[in-house]
N, C-alpha and C positions, 0 to 999 in steps of 0.2 A: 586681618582686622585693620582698617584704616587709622584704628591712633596707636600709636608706637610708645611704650609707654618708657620714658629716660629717668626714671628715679634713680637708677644706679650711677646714673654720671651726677649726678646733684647730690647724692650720699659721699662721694666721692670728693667733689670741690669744698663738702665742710665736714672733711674727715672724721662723717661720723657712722657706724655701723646700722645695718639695716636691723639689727638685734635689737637695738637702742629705741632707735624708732620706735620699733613697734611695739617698746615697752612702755615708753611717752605717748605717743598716739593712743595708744589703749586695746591693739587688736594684737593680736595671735601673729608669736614666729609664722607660722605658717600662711596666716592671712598675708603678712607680710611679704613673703616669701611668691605668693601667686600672683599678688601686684606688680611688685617691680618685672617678673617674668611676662605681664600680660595677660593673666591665665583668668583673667575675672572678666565681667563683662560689663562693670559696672563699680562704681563708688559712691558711698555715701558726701555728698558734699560736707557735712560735718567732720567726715575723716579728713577729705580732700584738706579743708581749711586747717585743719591741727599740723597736719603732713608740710604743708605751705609755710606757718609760721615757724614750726619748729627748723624748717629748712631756711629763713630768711626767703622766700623764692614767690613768684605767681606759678600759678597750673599750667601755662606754658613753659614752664622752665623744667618740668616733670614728666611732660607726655607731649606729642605730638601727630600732627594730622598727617598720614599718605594717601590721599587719594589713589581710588582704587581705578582702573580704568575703566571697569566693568558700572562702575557708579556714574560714570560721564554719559554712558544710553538714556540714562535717568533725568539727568541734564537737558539734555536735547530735547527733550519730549515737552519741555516747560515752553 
């Protein structure tokens, strides 16, 4: 998957438990749980935004882009 998702280092810099979160945020240990791993394929931007302030942070500071090489054939073709 192209975006790498970093919530565990942002839970980290504001020493707060990913348990926590996702008791503030309003979703499930377990929801919780397959985000920071990457395991979703998708966010509700009203989470994203909860996730964001409760964290002090922007959406960049929580996940980011790897372009994949195989996406770059995709590329060319424009």
């Amino acid at each position: 998957m192209p975006v790498n998702v970093t919530l565990d280092v942002m839970l980290a810099r504001r020493k707060m438990r990913a348990k926590d979160l996702a008791a503030q945020v309003g979703i499930s240990e377990t929801q919780m749980s397959l985000l920071r791993t990457g395991k979703v394929k998708g966010m509700r931007f009203d989470t994203l935004s909860k996730i964001c302030f409760l964290l002090d942070c922007q959406p960049a500071d929580i996940m980011e882009y790897l372009p994949d090489p195989a996406d770059l054939s995709l590329k060319a073709g424009d």
